[in-house]
Structures are given as C-alpha cells and as structure tokens.
C-alpha positions as CSV (number, residue, x, y, z in Angstrom):
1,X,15.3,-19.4,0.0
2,X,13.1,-17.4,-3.2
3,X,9.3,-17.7,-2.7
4,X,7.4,-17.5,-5.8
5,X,3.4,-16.1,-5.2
6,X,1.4,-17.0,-8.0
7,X,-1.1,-14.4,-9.0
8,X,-1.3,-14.4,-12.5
9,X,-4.7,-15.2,-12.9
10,X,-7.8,-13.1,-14.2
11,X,-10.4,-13.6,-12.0
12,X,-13.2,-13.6,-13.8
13,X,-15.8,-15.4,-11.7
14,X,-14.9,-11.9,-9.5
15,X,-16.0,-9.7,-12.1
16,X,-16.8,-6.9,-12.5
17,X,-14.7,-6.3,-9.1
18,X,-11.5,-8.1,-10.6
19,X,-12.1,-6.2,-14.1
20,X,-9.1,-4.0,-14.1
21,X,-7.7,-4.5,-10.6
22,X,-6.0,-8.5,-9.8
23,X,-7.9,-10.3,-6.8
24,X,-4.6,-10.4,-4.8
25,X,-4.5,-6.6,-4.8
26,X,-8.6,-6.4,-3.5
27,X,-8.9,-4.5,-0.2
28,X,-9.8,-6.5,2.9
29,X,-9.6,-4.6,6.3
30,X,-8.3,-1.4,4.8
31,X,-5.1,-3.7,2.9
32,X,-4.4,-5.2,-0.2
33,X,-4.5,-8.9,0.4
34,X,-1.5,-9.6,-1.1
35,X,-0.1,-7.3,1.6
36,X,-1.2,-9.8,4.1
37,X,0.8,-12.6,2.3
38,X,3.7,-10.5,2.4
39,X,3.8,-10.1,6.0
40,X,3.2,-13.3,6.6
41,X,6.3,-14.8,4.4
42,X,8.8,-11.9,5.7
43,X,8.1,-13.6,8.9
44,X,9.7,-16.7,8.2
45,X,13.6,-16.2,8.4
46,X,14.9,-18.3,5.6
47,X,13.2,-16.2,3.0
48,X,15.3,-14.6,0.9
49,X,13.2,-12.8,-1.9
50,X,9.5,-12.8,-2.3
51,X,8.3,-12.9,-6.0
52,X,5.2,-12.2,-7.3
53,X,3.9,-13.9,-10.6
54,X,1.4,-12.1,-12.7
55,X,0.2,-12.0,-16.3
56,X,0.7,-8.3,-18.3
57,X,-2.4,-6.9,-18.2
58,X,-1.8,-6.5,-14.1
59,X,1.6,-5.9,-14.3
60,X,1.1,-2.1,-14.2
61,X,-1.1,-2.4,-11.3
62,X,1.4,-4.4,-9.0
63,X,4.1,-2.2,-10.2
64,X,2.4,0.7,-8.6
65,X,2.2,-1.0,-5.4
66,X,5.3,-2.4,-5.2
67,X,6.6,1.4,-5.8
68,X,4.3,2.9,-3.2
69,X,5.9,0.5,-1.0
70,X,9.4,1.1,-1.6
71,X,8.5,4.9,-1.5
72,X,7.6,4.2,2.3
C-alpha cells in the first residue's frame, strides 16, 4: 500500500512562522511534525511507500530533510 501526505499548502493564517518554512516541517518537542507522521505510518505493516505532497516553493525545504534523513 502507497500513502500519500498532503502538505502542499501555504499556511498563511501561520505567518510569519510558516513564511519560508511549510507548517508540516515546524518543530514541536525538538522534531519536525511531519516526522511524527512518519513514524506513525511506518508503523503500520502494509505500507509500502510514504509520499509527501507539496507545492514548489517548499519543495527545497522537504528536500533537505528528506536528505538529512537518508544521510542518517
């Protein structure tokens, strides 16, 4: 199974916070919170692939997550 998350939108009831940096990848207890998410859904065995959905001015920023991650 291929889980889409949806976080492609702006934010902007967040700003100036969610200005240059996508709600999902906020900080909440030292994380991003699409970090949390994560987890949550590699937890569940059927899951396949985990997707994440954004628009192109935060593509950049989840790129450099997603690279610190597979860095690890």
């Amino acid at each position: 199974m291929h889980v889409l998350v949806l976080a492609g939108g702006f934010a902007k009831r967040m700003w100036p916070l969610t200005e240059d940096r996508p709600k999902s990848l906020l900080t909440v207890g030292g994380k991003p919170i699409i970090e949390y998410i994560t987890s949550k859904l590699e937890e569940i065995e059927e899951i396949d692939m985990i997707y994440i959905v954004t628009n192109n001015k935060f593509y950049i920023n989840f790129l450099s997550v997603a690279c610190q991650y597979l860095a690890e």
